[in-house]
CHARMM-style PDB file with segment names, atoms N, HN, CA, C and O in Angstrom:
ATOM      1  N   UNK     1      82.123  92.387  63.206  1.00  0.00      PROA
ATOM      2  CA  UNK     1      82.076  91.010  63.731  1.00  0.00      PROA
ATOM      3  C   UNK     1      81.609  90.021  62.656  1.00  0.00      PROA
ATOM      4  O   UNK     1      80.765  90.385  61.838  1.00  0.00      PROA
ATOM      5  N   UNK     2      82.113  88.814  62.627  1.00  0.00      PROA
ATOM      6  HN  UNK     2      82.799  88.518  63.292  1.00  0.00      PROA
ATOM      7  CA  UNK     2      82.086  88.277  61.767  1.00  0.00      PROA
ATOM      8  C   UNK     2      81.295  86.299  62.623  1.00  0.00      PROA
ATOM      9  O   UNK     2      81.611  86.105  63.797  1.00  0.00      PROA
ATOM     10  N   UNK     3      80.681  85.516  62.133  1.00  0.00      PROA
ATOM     11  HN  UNK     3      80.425  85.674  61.180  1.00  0.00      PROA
ATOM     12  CA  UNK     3      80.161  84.296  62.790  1.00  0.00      PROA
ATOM     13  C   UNK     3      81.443  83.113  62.052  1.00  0.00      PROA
ATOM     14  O   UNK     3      81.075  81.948  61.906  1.00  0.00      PROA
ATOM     15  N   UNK     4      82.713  83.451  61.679  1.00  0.00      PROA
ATOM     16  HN  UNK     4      83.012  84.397  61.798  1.00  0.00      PROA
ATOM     17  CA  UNK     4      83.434  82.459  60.879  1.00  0.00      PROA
ATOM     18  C   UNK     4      83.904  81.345  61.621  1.00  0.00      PROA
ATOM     19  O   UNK     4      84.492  81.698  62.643  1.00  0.00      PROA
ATOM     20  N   UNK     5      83.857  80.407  61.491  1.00  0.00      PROA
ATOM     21  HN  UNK     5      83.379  80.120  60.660  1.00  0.00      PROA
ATOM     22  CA  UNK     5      84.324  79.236  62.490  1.00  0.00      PROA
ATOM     23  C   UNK     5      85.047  77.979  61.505  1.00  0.00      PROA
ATOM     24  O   UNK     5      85.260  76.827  61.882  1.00  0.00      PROA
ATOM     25  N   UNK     6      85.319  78.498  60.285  1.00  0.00      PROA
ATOM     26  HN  UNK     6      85.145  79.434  59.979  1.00  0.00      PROA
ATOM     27  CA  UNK     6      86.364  77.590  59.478  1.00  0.00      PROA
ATOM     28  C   UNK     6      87.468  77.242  59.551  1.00  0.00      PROA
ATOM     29  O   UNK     6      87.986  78.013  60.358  1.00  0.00      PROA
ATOM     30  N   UNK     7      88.332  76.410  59.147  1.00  0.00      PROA
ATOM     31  HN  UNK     7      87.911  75.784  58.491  1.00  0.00      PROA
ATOM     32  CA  UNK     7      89.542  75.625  59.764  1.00  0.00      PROA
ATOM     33  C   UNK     7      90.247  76.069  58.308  1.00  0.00      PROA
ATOM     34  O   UNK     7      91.376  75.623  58.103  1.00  0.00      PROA
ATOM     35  N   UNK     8      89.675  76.871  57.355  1.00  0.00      PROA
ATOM     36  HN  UNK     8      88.758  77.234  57.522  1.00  0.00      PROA
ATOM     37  CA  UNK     8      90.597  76.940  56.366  1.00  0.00      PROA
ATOM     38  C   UNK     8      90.364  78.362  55.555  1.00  0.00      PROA
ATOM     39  O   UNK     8      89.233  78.716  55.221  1.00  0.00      PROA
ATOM     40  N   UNK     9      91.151  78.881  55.366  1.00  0.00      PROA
ATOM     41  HN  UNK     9      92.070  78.594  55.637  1.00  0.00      PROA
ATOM     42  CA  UNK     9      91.130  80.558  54.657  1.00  0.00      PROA
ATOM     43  C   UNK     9      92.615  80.704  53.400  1.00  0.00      PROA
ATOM     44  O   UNK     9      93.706  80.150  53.267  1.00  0.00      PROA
ATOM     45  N   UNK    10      91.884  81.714  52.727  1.00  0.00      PROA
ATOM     46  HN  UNK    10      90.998  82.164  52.835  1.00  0.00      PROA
ATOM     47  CA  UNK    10      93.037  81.870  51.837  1.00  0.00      PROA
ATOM     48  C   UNK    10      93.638  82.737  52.268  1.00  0.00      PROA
ATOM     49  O   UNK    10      93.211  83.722  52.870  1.00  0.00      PROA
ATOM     50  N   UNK    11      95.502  82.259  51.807  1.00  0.00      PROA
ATOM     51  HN  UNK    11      95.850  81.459  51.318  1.00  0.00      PROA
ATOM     52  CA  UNK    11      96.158  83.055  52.388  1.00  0.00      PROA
ATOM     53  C   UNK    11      96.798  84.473  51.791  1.00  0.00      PROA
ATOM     54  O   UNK    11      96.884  85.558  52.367  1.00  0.00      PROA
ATOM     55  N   UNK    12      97.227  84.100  50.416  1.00  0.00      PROA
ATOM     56  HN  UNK    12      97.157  83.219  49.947  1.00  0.00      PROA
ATOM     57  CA  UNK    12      97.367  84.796  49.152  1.00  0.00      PROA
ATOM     58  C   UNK    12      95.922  84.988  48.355  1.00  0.00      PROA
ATOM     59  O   UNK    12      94.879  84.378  48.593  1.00  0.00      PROA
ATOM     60  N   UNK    13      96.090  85.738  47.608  1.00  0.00      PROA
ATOM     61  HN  UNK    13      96.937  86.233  47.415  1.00  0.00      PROA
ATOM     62  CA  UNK    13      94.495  86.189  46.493  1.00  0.00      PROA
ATOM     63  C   UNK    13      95.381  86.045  45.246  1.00  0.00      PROA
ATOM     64  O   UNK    13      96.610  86.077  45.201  1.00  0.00      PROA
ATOM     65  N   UNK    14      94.300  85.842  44.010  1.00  0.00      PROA
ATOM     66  HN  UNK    14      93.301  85.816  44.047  1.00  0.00      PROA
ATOM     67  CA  UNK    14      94.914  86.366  42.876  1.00  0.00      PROA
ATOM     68  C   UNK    14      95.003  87.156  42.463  1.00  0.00      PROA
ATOM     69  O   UNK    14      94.783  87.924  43.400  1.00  0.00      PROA
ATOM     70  N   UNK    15      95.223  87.862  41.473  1.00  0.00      PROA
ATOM     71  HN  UNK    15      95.401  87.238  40.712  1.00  0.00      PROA
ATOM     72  CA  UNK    15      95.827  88.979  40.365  1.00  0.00      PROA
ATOM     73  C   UNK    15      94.179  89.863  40.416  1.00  0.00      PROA
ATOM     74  O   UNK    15      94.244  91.052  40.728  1.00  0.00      PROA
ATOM     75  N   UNK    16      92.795  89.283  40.120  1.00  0.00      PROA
ATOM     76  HN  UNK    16      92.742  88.317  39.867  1.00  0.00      PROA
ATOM     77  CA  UNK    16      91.824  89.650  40.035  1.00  0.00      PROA
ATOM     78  C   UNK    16      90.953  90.712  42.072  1.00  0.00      PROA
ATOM     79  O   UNK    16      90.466  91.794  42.400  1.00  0.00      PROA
ATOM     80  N   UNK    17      91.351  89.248  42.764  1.00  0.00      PROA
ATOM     81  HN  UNK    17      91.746  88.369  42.498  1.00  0.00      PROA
ATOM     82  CA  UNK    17      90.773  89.733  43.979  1.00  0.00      PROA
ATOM     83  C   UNK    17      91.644  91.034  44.570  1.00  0.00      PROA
ATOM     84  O   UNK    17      92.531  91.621  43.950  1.00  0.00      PROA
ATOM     85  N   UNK    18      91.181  91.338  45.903  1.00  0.00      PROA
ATOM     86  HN  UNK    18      90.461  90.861  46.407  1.00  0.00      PROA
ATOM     87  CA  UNK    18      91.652  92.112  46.579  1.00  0.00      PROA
ATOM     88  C   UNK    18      90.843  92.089  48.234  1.00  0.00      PROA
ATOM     89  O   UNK    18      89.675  92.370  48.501  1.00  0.00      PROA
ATOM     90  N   UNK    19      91.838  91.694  49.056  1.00  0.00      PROA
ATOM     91  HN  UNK    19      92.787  91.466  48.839  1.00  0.00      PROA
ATOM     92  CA  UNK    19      91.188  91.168  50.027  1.00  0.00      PROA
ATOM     93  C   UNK    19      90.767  92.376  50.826  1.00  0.00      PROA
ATOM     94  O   UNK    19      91.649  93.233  50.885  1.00  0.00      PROA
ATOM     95  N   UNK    20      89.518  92.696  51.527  1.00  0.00      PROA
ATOM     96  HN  UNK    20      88.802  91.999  51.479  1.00  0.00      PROA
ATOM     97  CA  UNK    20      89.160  93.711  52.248  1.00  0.00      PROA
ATOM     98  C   UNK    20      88.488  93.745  53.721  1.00  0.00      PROA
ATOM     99  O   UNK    20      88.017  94.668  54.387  1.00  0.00      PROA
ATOM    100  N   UNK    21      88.655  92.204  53.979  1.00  0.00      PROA
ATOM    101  HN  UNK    21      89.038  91.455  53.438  1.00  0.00      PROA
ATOM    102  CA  UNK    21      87.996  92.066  55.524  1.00  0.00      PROA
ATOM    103  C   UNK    21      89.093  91.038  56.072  1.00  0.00      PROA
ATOM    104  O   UNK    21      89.647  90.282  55.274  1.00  0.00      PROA
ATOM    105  N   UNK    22      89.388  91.012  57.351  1.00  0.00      PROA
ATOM    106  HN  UNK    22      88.938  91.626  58.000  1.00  0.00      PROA
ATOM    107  CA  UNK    22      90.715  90.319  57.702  1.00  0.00      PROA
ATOM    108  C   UNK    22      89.897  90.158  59.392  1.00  0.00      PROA
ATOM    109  O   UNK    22      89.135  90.899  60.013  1.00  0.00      PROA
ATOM    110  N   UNK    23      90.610  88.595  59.739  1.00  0.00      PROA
ATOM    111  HN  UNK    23      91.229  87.993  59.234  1.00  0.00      PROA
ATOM    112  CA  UNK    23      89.638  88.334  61.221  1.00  0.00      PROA
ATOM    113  C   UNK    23      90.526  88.564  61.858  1.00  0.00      PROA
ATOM    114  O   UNK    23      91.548  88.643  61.176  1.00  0.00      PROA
ATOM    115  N   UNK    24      90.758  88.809  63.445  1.00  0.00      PROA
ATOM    116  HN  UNK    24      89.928  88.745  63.999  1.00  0.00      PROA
ATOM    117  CA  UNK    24      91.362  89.132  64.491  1.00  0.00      PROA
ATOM    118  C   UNK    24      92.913  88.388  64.525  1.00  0.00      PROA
ATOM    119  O   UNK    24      93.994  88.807  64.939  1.00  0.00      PROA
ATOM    120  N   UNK    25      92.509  87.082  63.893  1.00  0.00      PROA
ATOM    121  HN  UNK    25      91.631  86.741  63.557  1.00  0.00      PROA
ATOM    122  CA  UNK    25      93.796  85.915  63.927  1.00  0.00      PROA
ATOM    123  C   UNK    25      94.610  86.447  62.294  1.00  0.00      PROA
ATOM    124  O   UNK    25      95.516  85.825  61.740  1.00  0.00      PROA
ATOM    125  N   UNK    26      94.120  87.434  61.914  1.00  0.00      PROA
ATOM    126  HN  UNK    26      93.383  87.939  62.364  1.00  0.00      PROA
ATOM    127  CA  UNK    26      94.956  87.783  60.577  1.00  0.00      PROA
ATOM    128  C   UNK    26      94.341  86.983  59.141  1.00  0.00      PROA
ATOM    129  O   UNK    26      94.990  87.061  58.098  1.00  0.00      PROA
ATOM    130  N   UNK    27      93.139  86.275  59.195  1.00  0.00      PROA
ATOM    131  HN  UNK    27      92.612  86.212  60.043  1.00  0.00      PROA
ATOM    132  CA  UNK    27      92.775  84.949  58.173  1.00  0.00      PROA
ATOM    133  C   UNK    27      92.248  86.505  56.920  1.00  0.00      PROA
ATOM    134  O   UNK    27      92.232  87.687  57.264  1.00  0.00      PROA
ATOM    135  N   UNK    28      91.916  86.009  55.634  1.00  0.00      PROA
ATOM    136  HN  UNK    28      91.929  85.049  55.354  1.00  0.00      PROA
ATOM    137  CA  UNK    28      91.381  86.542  54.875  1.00  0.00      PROA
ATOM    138  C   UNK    28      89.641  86.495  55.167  1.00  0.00      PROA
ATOM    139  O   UNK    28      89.244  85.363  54.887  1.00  0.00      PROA
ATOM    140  N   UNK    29      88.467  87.420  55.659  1.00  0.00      PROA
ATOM    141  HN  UNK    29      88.789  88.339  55.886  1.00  0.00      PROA
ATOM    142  CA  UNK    29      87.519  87.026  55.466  1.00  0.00      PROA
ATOM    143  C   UNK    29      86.625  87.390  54.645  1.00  0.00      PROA
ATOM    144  O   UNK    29      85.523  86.909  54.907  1.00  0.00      PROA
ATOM    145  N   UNK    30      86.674  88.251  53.483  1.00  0.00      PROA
ATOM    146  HN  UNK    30      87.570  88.642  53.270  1.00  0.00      PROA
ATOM    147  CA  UNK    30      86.299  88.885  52.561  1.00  0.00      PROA
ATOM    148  C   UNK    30      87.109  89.363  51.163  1.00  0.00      PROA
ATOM    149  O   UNK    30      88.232  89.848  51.300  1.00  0.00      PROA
ATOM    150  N   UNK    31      86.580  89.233  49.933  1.00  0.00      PROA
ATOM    151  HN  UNK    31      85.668  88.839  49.822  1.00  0.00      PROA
ATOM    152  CA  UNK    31      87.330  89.355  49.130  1.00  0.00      PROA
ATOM    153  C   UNK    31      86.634  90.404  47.813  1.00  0.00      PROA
ATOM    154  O   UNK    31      85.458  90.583  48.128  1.00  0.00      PROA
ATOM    155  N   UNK    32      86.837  90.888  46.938  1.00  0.00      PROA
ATOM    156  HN  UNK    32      87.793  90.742  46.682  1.00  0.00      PROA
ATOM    157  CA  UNK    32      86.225  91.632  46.196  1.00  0.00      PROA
ATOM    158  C   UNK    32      87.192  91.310  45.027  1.00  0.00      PROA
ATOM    159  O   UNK    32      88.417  91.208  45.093  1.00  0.00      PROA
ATOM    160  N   UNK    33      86.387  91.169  43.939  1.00  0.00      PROA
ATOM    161  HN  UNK    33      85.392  91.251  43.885  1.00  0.00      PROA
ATOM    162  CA  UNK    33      87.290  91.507  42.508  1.00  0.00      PROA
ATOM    163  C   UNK    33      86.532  92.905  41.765  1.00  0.00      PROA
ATOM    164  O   UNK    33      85.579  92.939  40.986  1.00  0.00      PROA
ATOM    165  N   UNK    34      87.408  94.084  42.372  1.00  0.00      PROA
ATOM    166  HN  UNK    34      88.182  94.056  43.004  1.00  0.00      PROA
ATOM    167  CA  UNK    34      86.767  95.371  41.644  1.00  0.00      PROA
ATOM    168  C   UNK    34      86.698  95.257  40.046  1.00  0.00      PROA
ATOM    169  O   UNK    34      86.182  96.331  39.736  1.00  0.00      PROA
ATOM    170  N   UNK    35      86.906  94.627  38.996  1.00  0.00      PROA
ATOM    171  HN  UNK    35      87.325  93.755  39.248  1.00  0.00      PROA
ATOM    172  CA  UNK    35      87.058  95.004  38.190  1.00  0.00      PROA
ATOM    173  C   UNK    35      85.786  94.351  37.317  1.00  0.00      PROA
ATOM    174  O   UNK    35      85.318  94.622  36.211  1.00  0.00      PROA
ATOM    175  N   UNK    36      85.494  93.490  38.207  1.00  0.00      PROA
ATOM    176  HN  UNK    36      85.874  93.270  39.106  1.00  0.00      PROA
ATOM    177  CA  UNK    36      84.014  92.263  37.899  1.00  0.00      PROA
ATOM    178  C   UNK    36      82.562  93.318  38.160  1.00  0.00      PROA
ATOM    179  O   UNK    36      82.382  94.156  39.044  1.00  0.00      PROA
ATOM    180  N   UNK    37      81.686  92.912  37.064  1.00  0.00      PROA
ATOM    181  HN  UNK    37      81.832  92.231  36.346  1.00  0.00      PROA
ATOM    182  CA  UNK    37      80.017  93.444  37.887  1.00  0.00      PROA
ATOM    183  C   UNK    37      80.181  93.369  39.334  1.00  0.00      PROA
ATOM    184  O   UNK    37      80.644  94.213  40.101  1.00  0.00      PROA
ATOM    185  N   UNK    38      79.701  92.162  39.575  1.00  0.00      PROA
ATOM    186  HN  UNK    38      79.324  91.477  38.952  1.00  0.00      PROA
ATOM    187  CA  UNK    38      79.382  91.583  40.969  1.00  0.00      PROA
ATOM    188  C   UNK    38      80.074  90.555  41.228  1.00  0.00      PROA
ATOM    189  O   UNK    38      79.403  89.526  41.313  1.00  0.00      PROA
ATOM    190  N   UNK    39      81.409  90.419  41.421  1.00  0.00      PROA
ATOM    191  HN  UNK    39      81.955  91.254  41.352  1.00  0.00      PROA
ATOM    192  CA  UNK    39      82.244  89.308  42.465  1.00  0.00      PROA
ATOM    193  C   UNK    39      83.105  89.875  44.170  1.00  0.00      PROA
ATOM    194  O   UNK    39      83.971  90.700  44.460  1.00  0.00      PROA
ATOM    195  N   UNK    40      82.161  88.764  45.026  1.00  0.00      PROA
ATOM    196  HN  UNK    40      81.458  88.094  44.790  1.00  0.00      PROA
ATOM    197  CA  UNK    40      82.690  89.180  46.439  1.00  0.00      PROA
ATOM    198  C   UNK    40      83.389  87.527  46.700  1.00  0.00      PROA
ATOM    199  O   UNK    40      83.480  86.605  45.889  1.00  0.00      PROA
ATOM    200  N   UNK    41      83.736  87.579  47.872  1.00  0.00      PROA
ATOM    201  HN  UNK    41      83.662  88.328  48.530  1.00  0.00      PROA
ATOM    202  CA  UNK    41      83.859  85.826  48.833  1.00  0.00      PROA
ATOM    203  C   UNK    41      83.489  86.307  50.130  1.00  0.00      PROA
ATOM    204  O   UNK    41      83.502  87.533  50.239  1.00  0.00      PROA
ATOM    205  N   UNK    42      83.332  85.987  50.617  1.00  0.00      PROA
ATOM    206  HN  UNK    42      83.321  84.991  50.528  1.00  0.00      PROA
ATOM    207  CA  UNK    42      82.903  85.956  52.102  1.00  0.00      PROA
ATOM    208  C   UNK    42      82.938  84.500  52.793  1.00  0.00      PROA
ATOM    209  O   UNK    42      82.357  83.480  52.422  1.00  0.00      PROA
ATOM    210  N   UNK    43      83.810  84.698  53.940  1.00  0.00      PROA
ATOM    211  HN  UNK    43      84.282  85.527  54.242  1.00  0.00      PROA
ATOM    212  CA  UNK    43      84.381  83.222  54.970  1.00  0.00      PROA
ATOM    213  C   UNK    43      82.990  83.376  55.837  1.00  0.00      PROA
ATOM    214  O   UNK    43      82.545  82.230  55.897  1.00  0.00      PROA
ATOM    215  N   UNK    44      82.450  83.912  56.260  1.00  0.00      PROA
ATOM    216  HN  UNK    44      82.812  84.843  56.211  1.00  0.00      PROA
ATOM    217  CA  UNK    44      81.296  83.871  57.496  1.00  0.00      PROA
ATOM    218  C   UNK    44      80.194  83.706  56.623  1.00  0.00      PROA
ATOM    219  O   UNK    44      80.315  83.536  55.410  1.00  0.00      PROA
ATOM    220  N   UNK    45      78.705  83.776  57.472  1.00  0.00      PROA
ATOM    221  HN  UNK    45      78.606  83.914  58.457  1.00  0.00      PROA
ATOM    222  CA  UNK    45      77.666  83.206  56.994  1.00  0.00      PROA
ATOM    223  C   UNK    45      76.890  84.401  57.174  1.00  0.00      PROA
ATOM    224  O   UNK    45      76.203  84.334  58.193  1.00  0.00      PROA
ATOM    225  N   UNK    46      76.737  85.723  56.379  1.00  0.00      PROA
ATOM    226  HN  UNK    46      77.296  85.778  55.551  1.00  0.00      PROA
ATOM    227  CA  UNK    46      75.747  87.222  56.710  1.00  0.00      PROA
ATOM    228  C   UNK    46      73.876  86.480  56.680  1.00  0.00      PROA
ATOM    229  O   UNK    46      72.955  87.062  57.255  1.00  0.00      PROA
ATOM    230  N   UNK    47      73.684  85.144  55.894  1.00  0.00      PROA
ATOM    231  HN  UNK    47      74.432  84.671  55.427  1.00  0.00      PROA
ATOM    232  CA  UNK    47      72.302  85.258  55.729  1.00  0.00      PROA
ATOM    233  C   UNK    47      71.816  85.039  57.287  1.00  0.00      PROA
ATOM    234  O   UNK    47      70.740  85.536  57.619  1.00  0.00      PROA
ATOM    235  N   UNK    48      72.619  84.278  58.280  1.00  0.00      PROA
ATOM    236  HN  UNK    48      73.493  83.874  58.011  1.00  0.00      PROA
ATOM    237  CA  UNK    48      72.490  83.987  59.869  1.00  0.00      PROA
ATOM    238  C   UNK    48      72.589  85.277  60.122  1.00  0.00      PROA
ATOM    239  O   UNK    48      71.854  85.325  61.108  1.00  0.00      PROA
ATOM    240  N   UNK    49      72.963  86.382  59.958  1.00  0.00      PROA
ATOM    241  HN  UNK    49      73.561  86.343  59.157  1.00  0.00      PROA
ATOM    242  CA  UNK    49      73.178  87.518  60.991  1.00  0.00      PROA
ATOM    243  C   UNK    49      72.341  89.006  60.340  1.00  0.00      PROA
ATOM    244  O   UNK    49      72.531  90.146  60.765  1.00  0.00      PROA
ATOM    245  N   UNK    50      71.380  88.609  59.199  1.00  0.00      PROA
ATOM    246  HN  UNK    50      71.225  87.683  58.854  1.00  0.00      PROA
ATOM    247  CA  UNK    50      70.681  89.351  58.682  1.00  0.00      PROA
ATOM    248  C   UNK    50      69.873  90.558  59.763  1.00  0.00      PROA
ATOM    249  O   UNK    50      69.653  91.753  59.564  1.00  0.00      PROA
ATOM    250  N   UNK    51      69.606  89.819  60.766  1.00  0.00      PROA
ATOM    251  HN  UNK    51      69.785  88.848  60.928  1.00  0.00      PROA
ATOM    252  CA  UNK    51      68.605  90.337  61.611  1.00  0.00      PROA
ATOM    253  C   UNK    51      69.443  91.326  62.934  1.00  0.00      PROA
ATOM    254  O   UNK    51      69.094  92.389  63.446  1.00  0.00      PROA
ATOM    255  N   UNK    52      70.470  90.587  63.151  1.00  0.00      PROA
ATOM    256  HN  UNK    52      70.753  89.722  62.735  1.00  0.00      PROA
ATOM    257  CA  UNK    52      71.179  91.249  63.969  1.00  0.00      PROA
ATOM    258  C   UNK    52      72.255  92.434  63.834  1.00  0.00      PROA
ATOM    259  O   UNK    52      72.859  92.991  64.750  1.00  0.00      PROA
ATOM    260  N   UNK    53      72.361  92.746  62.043  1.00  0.00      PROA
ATOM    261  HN  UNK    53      71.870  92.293  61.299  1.00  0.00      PROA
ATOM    262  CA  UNK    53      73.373  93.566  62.027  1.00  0.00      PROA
ATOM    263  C   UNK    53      72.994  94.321  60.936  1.00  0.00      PROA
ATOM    264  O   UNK    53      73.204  93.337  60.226  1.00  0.00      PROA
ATOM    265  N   UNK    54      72.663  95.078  60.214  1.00  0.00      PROA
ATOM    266  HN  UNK    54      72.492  95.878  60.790  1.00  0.00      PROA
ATOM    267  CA  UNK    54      72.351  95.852  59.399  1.00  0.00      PROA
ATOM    268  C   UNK    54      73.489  95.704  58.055  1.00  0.00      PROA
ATOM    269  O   UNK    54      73.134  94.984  57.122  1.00  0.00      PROA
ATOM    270  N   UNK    55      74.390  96.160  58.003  1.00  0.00      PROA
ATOM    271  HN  UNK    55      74.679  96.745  58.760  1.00  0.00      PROA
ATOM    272  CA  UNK    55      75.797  95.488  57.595  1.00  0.00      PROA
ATOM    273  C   UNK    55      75.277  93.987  56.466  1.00  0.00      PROA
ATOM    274  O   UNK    55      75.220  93.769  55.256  1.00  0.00      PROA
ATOM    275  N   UNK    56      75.012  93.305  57.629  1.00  0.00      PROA
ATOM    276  HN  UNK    56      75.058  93.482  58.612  1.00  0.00      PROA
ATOM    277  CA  UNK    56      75.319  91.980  56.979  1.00  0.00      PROA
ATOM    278  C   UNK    56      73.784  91.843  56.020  1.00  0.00      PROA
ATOM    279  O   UNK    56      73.634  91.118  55.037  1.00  0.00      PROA
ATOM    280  N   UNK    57      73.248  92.319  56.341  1.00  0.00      PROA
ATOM    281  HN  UNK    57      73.371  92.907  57.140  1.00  0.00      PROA
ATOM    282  CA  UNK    57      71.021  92.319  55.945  1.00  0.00      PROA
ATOM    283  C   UNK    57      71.734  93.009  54.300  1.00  0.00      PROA
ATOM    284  O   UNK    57      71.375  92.352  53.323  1.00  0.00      PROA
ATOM    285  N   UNK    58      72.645  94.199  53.996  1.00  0.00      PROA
ATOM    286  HN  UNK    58      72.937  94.733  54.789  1.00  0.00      PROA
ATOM    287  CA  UNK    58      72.568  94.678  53.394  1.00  0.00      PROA
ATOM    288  C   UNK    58      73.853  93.701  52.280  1.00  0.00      PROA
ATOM    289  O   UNK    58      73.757  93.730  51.053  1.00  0.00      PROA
ATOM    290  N   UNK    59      74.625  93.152  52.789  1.00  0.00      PROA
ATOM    291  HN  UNK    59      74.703  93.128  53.786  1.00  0.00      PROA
ATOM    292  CA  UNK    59      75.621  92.273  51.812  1.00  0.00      PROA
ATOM    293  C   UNK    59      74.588  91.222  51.482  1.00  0.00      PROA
ATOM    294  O   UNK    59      74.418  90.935  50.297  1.00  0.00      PROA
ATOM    295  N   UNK    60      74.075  90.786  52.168  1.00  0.00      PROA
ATOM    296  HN  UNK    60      74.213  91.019  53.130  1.00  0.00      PROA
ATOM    297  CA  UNK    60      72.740  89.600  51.467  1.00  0.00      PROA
ATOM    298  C   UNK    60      71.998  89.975  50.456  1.00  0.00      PROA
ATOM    299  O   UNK    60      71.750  89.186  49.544  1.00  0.00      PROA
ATOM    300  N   UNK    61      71.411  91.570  50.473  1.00  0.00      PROA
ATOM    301  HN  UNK    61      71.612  92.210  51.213  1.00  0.00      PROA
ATOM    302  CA  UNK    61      70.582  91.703  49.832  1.00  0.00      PROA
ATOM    303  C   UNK    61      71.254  92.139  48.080  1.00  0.00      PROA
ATOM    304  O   UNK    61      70.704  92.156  46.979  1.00  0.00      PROA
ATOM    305  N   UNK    62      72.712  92.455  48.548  1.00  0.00      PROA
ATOM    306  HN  UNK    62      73.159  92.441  49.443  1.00  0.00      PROA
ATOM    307  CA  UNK    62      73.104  92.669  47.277  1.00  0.00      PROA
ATOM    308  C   UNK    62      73.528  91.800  46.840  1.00  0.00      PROA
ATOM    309  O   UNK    62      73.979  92.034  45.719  1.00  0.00      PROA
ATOM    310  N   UNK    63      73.736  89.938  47.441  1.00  0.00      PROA
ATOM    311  HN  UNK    63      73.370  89.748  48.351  1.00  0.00      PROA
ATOM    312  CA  UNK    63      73.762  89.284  46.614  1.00  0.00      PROA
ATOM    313  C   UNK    63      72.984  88.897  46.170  1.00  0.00      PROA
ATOM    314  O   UNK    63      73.267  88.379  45.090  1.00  0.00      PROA
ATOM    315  N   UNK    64      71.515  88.828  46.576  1.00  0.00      PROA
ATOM    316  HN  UNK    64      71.286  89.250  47.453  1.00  0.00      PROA
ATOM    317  CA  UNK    64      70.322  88.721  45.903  1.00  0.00      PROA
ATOM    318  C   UNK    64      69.782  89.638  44.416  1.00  0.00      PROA
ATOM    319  O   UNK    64      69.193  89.195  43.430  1.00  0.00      PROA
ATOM    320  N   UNK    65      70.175  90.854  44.672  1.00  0.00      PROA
ATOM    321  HN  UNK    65      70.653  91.214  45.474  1.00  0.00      PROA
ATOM    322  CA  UNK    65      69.749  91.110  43.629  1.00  0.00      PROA
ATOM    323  C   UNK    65      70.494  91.399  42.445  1.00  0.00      PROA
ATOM    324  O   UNK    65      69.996  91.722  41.366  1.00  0.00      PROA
ATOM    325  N   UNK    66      71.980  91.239  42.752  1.00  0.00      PROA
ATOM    326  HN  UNK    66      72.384  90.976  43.628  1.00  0.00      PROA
ATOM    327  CA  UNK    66      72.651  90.813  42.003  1.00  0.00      PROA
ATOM    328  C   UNK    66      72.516  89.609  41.093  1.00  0.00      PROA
ATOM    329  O   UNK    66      72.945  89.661  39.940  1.00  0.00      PROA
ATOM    330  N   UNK    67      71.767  88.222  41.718  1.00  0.00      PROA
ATOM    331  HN  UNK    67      71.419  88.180  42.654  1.00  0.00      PROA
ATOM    332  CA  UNK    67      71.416  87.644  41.173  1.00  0.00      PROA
ATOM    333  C   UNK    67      70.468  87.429  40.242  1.00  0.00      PROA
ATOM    334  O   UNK    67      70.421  86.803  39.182  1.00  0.00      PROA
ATOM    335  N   UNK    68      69.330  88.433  41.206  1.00  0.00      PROA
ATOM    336  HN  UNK    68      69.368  88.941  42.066  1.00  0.00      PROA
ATOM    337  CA  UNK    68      68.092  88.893  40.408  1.00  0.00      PROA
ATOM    338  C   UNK    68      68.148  89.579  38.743  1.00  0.00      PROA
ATOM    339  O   UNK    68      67.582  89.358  37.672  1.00  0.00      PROA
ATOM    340  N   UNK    69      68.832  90.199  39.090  1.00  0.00      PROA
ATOM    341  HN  UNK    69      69.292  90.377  39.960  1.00  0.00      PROA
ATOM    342  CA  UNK    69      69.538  90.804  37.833  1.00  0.00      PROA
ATOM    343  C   UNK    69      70.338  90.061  36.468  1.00  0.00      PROA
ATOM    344  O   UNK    69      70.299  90.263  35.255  1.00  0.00      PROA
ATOM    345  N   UNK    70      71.244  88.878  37.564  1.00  0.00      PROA
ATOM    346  HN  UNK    70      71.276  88.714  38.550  1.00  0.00      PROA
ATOM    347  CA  UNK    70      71.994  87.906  36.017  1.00  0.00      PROA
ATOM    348  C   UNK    70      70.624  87.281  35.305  1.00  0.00      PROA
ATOM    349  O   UNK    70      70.627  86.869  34.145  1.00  0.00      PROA
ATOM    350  N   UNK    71      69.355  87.271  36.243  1.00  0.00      PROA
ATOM    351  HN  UNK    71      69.353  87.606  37.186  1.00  0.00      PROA
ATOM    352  CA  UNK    71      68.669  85.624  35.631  1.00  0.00      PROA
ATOM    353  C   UNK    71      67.673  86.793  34.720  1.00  0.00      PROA
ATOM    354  O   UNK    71      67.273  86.373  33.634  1.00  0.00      PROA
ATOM    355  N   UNK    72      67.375  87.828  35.005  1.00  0.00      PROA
ATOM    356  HN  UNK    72      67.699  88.169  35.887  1.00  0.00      PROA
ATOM    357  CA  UNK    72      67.084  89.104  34.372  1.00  0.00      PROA
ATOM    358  C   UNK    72      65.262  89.483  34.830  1.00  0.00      PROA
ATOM    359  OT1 UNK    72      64.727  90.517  34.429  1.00  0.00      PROA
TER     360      UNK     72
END
């Protein structure tokens, strides 16, 4: 489950991404570029649903310390 309530999604990816989460209406809601350290996209909002889903607590935390990590 996803909290997405946007009026706009990509429909195609580029050469780099690879889309891996898709919403009920078919939209793109997740994206990954495997070939990058750390590049995701995400259409919904996981830091709102931290508490309620385990899932999402754990995509937050790896963008955190992903970050933690660039600033060193």
């Amino acid at each position: 489950p996803v909290n997405s309530f946007h009026h706009q999604a990509p429909r195609v990816c580029g050469r780099i991404w690879q889309p891996v989460a898709h919403s009920s209406d078919g939209l793109i809601e997740a994206l990954v570029a495997p070939a990058a350290s750390f590049a995701l996209g995400v259409q919904w909002h996981p830091e709102e649903m931290t508490l309620s889903t385990p899932a999402h607590a754990r995509l937050f935390a790896a963008l955190t310390a992903a970050a933690r990590a660039r600033l060193g």
